[in-house]
VEXTILO-513513 format. One record per residue: residue in one letter; x, y, z of N, C-alpha, C, O in turn. Coordinates in pm, whole numbers, plus 50000, padded with zeros to 5 digits. Atoms other than C-alpha are relative to their C-alpha. Last residue first. Example, Ala and Ser with C-alpha at 12.3 -4.5 7.8 and 13.67 -1.06 7.14 Angstrom:
BEGIN
S499184988149994513674989450714499235010950073499745022050090A500894988150000512304955050780500905012050000501945011850066
This chain:
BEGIN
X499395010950121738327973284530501295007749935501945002349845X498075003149991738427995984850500064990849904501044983549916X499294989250006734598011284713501654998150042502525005549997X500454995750162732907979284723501195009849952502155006249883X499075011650050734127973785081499645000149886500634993449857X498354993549929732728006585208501024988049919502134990049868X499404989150081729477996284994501705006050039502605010749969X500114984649951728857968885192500495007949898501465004249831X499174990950117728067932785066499915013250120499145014650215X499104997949992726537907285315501185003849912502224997749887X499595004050147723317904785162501784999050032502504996949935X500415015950048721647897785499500185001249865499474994649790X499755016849953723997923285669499654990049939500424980549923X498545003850028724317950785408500274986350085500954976450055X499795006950145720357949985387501474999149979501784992249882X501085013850023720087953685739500114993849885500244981749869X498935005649938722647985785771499164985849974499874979349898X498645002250098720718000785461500994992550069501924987550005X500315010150092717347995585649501384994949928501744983549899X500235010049971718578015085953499804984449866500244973049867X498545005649953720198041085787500104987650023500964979949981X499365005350129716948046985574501714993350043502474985949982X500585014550056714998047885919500904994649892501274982849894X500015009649870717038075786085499884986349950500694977149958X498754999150070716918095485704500144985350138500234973450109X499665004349853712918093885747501754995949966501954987849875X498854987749967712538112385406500554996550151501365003550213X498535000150049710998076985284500745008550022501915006149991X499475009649957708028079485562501694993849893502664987849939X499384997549863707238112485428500844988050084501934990450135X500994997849867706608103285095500975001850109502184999750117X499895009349943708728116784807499664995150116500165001550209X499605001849848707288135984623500414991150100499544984450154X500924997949889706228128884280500745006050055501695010349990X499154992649880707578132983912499374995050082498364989650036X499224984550031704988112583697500915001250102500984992950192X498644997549951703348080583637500345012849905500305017249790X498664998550055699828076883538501085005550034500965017650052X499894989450119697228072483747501294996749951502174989850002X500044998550173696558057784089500385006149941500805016549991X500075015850026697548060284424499804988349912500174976649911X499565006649860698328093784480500294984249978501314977349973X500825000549869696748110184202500604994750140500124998750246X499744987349982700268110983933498545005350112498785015850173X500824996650088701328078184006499355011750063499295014950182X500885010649880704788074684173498475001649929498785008249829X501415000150109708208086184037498874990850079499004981350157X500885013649942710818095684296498925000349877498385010349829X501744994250059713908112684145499034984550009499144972749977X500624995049865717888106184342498034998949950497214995950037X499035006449909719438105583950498885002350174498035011150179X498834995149891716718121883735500714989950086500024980250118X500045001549827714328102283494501445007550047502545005449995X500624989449923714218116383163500354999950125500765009350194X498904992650016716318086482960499985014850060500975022050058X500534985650029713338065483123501495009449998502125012350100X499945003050160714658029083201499795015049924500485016849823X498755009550032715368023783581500035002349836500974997349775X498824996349927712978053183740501024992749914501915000349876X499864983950056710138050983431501685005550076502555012350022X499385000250120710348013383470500225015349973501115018949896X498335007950036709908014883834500665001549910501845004849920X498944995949951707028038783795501394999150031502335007050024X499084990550040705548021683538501015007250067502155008850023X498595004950033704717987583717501385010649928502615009749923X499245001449884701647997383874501184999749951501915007450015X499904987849944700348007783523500885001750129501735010550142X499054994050082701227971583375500165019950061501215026350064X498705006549967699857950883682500745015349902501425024149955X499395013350026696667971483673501444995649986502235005149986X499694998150138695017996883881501284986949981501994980450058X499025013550048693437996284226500095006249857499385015149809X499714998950177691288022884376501244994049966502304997550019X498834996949988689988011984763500275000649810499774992949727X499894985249902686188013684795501165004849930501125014949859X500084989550036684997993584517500465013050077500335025150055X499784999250174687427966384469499265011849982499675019549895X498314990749979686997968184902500195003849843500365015949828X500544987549908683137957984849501785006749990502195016949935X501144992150098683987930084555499855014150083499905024250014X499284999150089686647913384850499785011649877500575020749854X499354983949968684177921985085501334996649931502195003449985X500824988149990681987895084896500815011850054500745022549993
């Protein structure tokens, strides 16, 4: 039952719509280098340009994540780059 109640509050859309934005960033001969795609209401709709949310312009944070993901993949870009 508040499964059915949230289905109507919160606006959902389906696997293949969710999925454009990715494909629009990695596959789309349009897409820009750096360019956020996201659906074109907020949370729904069809993929377009966006903005990039606030919590991704956090540069502090993006340092953080990128040092995290070089540890538990143990690759770095610095060592990429002396090949």
């Amino acid at each position: 039952m508040v499964d059915a109640v949230m289905h109507r509050l919160v606006p959902t859309q389906g696997v293949e719509q969710g999925t454009e934005p990715l494909l629009c960033a990695a596959a789309d001969p349009a897409a820009t280098n750096g360019g956020y795609y996201g659906p074109r209401w907020g949370l729904v709709g069809p993929t377009k340009s966006v903005r990039l949310p606030r919590p991704g312009r956090d540069t502090a944070a993006a340092a953080r994540w990128w040092t995290e993901a070089e540890r538990l993949t143990e690759v770095s870009v610095a060592k990429l780059e002396t090949r």
